[in-house]
N, C-alpha and C positions, 0 to 999 in steps of 0.2 A: 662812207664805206667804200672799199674799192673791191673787184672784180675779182682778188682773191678770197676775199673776209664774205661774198654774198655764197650763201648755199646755193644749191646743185639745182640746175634747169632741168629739164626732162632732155634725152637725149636728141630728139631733133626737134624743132622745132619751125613748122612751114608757114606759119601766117604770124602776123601781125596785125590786132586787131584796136582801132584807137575810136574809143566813146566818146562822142560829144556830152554837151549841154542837157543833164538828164538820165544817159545813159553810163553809170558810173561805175558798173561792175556787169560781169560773165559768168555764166553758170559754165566751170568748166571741172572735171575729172579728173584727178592727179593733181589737185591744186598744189604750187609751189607759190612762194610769196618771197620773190624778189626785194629785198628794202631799197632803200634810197643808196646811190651812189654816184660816186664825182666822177668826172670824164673831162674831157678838153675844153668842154662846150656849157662845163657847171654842168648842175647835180642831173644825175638821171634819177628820174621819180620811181618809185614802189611801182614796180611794174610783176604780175600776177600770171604765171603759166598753168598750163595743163592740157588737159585732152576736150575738144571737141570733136564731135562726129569721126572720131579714130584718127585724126588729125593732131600735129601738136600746136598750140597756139599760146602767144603772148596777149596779154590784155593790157592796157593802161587808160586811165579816164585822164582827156584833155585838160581839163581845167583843174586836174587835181580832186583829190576829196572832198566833197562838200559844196564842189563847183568855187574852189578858193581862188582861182587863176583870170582875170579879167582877159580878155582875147590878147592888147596888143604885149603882154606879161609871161604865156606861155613860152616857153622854151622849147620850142620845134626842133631845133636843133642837136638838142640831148636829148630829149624823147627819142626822136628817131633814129639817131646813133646807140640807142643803147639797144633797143628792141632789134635794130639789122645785124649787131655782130651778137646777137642771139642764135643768128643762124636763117632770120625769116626771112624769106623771099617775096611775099605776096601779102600786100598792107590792106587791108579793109578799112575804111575812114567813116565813121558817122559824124552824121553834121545836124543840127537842128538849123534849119533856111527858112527867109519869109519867099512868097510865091508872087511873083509880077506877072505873070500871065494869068489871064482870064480861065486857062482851062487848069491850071495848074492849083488845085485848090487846100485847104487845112485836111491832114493828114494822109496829101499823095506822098507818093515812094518817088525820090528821081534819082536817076543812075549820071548825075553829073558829068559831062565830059568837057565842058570848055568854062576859063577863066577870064576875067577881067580884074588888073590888081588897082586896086586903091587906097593901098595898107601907104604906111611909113616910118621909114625909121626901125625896121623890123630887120633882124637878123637873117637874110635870107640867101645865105649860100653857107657851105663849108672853106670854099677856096675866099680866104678872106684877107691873103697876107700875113697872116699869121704865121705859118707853118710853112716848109718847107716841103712840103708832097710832091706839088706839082704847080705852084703859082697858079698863075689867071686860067679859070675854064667857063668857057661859053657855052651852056647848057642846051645843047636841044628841044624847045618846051613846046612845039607847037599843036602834039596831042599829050595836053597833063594826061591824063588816065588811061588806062592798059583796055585800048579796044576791045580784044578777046576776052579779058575777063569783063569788061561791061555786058557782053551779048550774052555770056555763060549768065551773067546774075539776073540777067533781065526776066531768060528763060527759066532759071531757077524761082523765082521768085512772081511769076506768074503761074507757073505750074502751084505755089503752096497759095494761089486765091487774093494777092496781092495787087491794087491799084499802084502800078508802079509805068513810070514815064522814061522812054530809054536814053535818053539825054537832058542835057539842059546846058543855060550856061550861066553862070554862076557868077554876077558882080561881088568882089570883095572888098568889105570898108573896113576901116581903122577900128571901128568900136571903141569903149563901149556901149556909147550913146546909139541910137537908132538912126535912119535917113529922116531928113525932113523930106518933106509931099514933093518940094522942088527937084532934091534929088533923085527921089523914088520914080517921078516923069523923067525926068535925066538918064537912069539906068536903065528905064525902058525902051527910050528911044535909040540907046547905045545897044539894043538889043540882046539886052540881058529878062533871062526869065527867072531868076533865084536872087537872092542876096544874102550875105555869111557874111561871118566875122574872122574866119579862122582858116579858111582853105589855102591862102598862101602867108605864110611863105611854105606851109605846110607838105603842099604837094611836090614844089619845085625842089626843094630838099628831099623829098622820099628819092623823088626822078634821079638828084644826085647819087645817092645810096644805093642805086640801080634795083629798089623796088617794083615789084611790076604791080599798079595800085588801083584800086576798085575803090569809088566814092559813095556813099547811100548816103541821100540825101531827105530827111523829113521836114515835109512843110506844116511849118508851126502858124502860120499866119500868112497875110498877104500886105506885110509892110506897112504902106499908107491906106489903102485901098478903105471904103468904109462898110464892106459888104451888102446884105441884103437888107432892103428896110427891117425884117424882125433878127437879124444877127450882127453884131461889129466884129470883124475878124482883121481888125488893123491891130496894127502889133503893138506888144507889152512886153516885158517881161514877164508877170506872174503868167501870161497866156501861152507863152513860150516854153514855162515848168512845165506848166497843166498838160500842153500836149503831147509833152516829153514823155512823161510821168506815162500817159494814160498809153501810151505808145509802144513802152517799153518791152512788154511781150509780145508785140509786132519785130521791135525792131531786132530782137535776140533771136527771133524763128529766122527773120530775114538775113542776118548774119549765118547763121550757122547751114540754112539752104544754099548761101554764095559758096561756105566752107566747101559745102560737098560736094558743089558742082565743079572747083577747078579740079583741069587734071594734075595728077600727082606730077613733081618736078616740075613746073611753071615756072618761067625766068622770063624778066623780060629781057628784050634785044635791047643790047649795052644801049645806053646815049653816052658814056664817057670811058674813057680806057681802061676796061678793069682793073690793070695794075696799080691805079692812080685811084681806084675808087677803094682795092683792099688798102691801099697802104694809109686809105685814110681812116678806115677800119680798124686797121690795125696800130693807129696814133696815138700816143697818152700825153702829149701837149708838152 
């Protein structure tokens, strides 16, 4: 389907909001149902609008319906292109993370601000040569996520009674397989406190996009770690659901508390030349 043939968004739309592992849809007001459509970058997925907290917002689940998208399979790049010339400014990310630190435990809140990549082979820019926009661009990355709105969510989200941590920093690996013990000491000593599968190329193309972008990060487990003599909270998958699962109306309060704390018109400060970032916006390949 293309951009003509999809029915009518709601007229403005200020967030962009993208569900991890678990979290797969939004309770949202005005519901419009976006279907699938093609873009430069392949298909942008059924992406889902309407109203929150008097706000307009886009929803879309990462891995697809049903969690059908293995991490290094997502398509970040049409995801995130299709939801910005939506009109959103300000992207909310959920992540299901295991926890590397000691204090950081199964089902803290963390407001992610720093990366380490470990991904490959991953689609991770727009300026790829392909296209004639603007050739080669050197991204600015060296705060991934929109400080201001980190500090707005933190206090939103301690105000609604929430264990939540105001930073972290975030190893990301290829997936979909887990770390083994060796590398889980590895990322800790490289001073990483979180570990994900999906945060880049994810972030660093929002950045392209000139999203200004807030991470919420839930800890589903603690990696290798073996917990306490009467609990295991080293990671799995089915443990990784379960806490998703059981989370899920944590992490929809904690979303729509982020919604209402930014102030209205939030943009972040360019990192690339707006003119070069509409026209990539405004590309059909």
């Amino acid at each position: 389907m293309t951009d003509a043939d999809a029915p009518p968004a709601p007229a403005e739309i200020e967030f962009a909001v993208i569900g991890g592992s678990g979290f797969e849809s939004l309770d949202l007001a005005d519901r419009v149902v976006l279907p699938a459509r093609d873009s430069p970058w392949g298909q942008v997925p059924e992406i889902v609008t309407g109203q929150l907290r008097g706000r307009g917002v886009a929803f879309a689940p990462r891995h697809g319906a049903g969690h059908g998208l293995p991490p290094h399979r997502v398509n970040a790049r049409a995801l995130l292109w299709g939801l910005r010339r939506l009109g959103a400014g300000v992207l909310v990310s959920t992540n299901a993370v295991g926890g590397l630190a000691a204090a950081l435990r199964p089902g803290d809140l963390v407001l992610t601000d720093q990366l380490i990549d470990r991904t490959h082979g991953r689609d991770d820019t727009y300026f790829d040569g392909r296209s004639d926009i603007a050739g080669v661009q050197h991204l600015p990355f060296a705060e991934p996520y929109d400080p201001s709105l980190r500090a707005a969510a933190f206090a939103a989200l301690q105000e609604i009674g929430e264990r939540v941590h105001p930073a972290g920093t975030s190893v990301v690996i290829q997936g979909p397989r887990f770390s083994t013990a060796a590398e889980a000491a590895w990322h800790r000593a490289m001073g990483a406190q979180l570990v994900n599968m999906t945060q880049l190329p994810e972030a660093a193309l929002a950045a392209e996009l000139g999203f200004a972008h807030v991470n919420l990060a839930l800890i589903t487990d603690t990696d290798t770690e073996r917990g306490s003599a009467d609990a295991d909270t080293s990671v799995t998958a089915e443990r990784v659901f379960a806490v998703m699962a059981a989370a899920r109306p944590r992490l929809a309060a904690a979303v729509s508390a982020i919604i209402a704390a930014v102030p209205p018109g939030h943009r972040a400060s360019p990192r690339l030349d707006p003119v070069v970032v509409d026209a990539l916006l405004r590309w059909q390949g």
